[in-house]
C-alpha positions as CSV (number, residue, x, y, z in Angstrom):
1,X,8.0,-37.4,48.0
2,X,9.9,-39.0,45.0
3,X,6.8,-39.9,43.4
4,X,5.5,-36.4,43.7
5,X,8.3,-35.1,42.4
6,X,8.2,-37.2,39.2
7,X,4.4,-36.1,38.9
8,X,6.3,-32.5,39.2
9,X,8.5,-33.1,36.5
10,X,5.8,-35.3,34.0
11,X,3.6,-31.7,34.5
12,X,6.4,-29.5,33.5
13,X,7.4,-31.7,30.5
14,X,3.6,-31.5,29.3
15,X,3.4,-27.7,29.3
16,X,7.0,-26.9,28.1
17,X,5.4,-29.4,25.2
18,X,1.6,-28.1,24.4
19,X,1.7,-24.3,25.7
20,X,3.9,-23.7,22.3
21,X,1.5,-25.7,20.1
22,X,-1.5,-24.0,21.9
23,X,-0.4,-20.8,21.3
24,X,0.6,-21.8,17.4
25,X,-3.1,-22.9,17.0
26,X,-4.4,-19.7,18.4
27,X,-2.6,-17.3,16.6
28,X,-2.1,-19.4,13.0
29,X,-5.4,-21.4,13.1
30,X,-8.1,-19.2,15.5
31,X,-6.3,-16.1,14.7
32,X,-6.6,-16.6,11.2
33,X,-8.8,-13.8,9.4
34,X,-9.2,-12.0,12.5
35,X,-8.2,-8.7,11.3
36,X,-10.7,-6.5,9.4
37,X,-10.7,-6.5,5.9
38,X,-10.0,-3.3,4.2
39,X,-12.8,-0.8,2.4
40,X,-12.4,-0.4,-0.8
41,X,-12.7,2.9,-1.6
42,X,-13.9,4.8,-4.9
43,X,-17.8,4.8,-7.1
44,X,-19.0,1.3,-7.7
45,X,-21.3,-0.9,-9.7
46,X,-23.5,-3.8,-9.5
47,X,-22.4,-6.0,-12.5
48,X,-25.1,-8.9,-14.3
49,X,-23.1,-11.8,-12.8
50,X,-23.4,-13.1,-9.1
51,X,-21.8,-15.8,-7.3
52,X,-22.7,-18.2,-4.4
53,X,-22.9,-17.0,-0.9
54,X,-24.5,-20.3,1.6
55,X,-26.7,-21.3,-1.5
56,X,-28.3,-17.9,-2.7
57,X,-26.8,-15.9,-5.8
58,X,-25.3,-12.2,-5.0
59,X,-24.8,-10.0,-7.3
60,X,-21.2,-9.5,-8.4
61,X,-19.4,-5.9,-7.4
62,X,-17.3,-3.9,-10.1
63,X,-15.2,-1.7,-8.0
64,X,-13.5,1.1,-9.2
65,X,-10.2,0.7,-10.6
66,X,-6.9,2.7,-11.7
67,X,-6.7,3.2,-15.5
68,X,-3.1,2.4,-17.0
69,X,-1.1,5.3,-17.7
70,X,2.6,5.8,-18.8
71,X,4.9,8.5,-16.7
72,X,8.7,8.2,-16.2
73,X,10.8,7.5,-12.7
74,X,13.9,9.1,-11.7
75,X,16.2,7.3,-13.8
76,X,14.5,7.9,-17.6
77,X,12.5,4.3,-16.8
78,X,8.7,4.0,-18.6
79,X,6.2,3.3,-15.5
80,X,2.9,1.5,-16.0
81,X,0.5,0.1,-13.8
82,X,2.1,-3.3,-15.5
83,X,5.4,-2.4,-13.4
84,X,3.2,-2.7,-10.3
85,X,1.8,-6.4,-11.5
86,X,1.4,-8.4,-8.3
87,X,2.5,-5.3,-6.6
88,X,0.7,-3.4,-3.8
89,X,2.0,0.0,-4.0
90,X,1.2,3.3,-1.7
91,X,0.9,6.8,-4.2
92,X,1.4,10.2,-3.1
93,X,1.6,13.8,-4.8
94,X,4.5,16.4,-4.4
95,X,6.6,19.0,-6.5
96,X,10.3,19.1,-5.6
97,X,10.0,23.0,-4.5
98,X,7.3,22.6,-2.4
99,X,8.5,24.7,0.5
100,X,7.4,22.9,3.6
101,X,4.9,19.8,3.7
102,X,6.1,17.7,0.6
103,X,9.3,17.1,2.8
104,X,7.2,15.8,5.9
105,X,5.6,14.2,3.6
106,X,8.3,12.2,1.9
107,X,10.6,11.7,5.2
108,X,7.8,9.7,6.6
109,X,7.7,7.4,3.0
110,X,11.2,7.4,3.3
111,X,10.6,5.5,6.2
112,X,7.8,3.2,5.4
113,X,9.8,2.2,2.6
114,X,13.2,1.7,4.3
115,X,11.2,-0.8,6.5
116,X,9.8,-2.8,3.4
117,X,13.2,-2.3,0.9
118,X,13.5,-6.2,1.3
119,X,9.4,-7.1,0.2
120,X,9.6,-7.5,-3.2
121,X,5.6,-7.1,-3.0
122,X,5.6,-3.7,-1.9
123,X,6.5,-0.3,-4.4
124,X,5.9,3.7,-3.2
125,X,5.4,6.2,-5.7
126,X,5.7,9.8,-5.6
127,X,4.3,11.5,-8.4
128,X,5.3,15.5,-9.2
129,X,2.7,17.8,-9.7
130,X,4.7,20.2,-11.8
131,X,6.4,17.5,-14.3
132,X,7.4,20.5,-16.6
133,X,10.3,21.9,-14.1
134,X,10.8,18.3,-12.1
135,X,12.7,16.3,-15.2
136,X,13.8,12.8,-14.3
137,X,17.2,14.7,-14.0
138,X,15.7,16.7,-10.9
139,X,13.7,13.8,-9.4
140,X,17.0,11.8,-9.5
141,X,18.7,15.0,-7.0
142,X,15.9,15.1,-5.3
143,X,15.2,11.5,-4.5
144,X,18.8,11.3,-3.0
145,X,18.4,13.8,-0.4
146,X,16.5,11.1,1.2
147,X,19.3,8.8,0.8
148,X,16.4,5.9,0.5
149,X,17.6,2.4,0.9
150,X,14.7,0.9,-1.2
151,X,14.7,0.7,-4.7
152,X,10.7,0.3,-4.6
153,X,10.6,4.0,-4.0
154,X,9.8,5.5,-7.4
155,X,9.9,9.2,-8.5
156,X,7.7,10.0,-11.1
157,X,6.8,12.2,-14.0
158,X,4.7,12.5,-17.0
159,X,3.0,15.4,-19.1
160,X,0.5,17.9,-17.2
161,X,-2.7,16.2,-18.9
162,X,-1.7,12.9,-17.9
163,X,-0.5,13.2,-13.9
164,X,-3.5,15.7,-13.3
165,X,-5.8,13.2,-14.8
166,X,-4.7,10.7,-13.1
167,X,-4.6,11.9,-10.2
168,X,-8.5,13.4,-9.9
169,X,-10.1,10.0,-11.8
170,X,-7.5,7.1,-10.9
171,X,-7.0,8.2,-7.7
172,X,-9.8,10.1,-6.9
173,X,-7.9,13.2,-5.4
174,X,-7.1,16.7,-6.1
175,X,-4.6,17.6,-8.6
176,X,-4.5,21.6,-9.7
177,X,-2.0,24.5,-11.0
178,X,-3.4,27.8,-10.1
179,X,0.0,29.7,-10.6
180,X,3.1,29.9,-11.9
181,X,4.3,27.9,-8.5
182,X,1.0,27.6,-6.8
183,X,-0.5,24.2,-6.8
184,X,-3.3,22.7,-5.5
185,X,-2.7,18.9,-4.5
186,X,-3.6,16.6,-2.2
187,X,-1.3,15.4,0.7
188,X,-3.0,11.5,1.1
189,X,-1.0,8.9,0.7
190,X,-3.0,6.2,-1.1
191,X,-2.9,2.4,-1.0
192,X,-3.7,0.5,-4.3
193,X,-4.0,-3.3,-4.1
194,X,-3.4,-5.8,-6.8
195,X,-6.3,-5.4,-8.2
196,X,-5.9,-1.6,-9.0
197,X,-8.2,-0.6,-6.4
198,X,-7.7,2.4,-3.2
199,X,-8.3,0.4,-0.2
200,X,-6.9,3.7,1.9
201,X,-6.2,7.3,2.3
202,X,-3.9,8.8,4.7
203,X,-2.4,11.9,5.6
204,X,0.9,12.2,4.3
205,X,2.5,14.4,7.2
206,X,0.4,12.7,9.8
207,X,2.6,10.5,12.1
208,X,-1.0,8.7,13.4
209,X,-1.6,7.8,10.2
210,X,1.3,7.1,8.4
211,X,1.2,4.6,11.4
212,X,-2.3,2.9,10.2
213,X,-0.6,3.2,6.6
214,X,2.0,0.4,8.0
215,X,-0.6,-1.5,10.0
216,X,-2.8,-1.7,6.9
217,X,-0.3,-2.7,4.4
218,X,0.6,-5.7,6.6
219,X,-3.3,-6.6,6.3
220,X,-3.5,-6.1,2.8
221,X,-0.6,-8.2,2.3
222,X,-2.0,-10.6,4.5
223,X,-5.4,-10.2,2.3
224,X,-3.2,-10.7,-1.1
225,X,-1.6,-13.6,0.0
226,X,-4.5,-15.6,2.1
227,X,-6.1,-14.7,-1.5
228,X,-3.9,-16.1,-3.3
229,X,-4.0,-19.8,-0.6
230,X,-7.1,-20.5,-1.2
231,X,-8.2,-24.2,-3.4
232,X,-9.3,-23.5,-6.5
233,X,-12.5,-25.7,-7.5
């Protein structure tokens, strides 16, 4: 009986031991680049250059990409896409009148970026359709009804040409004044990468998919940073 109870003990020992560095094998090294990589959205072409893929030459992809542009956050600051350099950063469209879905909208941002106020790799934007009534003055009130605790939530504005521009040919959605306080915008939520490209569009008042927005900004950052592991030869 004593010897089987040594055995006894010598078998616990060995699993309290391996079971922790089994399971840190499956998850770190099987579970490595297990999730699916992001689409990235937007036209595209097939550049002259290529690169190796087991021993044949493929054709390099350009994807598109956000152009720069200049536009102003809540506190009289000049934003660039150079603000956002090796930043991933979620965009979204809104006026500060809007009288019902641009608040949805922004609560649920709020809350995204409350959850990543500490990742210095992730910024929100919310640009204003109507930049001639919502000054950086007005952005500034309206940014702290939300009370956000991140200060990677950025209010922004910039002159008619230049938001509704960039909104329909950076990124590739629906930007339009058809009144005096009519406007036509979309309410997507879009994920940009570090590389200036939309790898996602979600529905801004959506609770389903402001929940895939989270899930796919942890695989994105995942993406950016197993990217950025990798030996260079």
């Amino acid at each position: 009986m004593k010897i089987v109870r040594v055995l006894k003990k010598i078998l616990i020992l060995v699993l309290v031991l391996a079971v922790p560095g089994f399971l840190y094998y499956l998850l770190v090294v099987e579970g490595k680049n297990r999730y699916h990589a992001l689409p990235v959205f937007g036209p595209r072409q097939i550049a002259k250059t290529t690169h190796r893929v087991r021993g044949k030459d493929v054709p390099d992809t350009i994807f598109h990409t956000l152009a720069d542009f200049k536009l102003t956050d809540q506190d009289g600051n000049l934003v660039s896409l150079k603000t956002f350099d090796n930043k991933i950063f979620i965009a979204g469209f809104f006026y500060t009148h809007c009288p019902g879905v641009c608040k949805l909208i922004n609560s649920n941002v709020n809350l995204l970026a409350s959850s990543y106020a500490k990742n210095d790799m992730v910024y929100f934007v919310s640009i204003t359709v109507d930049p001639e009534r919502d000054s950086p003055q007005v952005l500034k009130q309206y940014a702290d009804t939300f009370k956000p605790v991140s200060n990677h939530w950025l209010f922004l504005n910039g002159d008619i040409s230049t938001v509704y521009k960039l909104a329909r040919n950076g990124f590739l959605v629906n930007a339009l004044q058809t009144g005096k306080d009519d406007f036509i915008y979309s309410d997507k939520l879009v994920l940009i990468d570090q590389e200036r490209r939309i790898r996602g569009y979600y529905t801004g008042a959506s609770a389903d998919d402001v929940s895939r927005l989270n899930d796919e900004i942890k695989v994105l950052i995942s993406e950016e940073i197993n990217k950025h592991d990798k030996p260079m030869y």
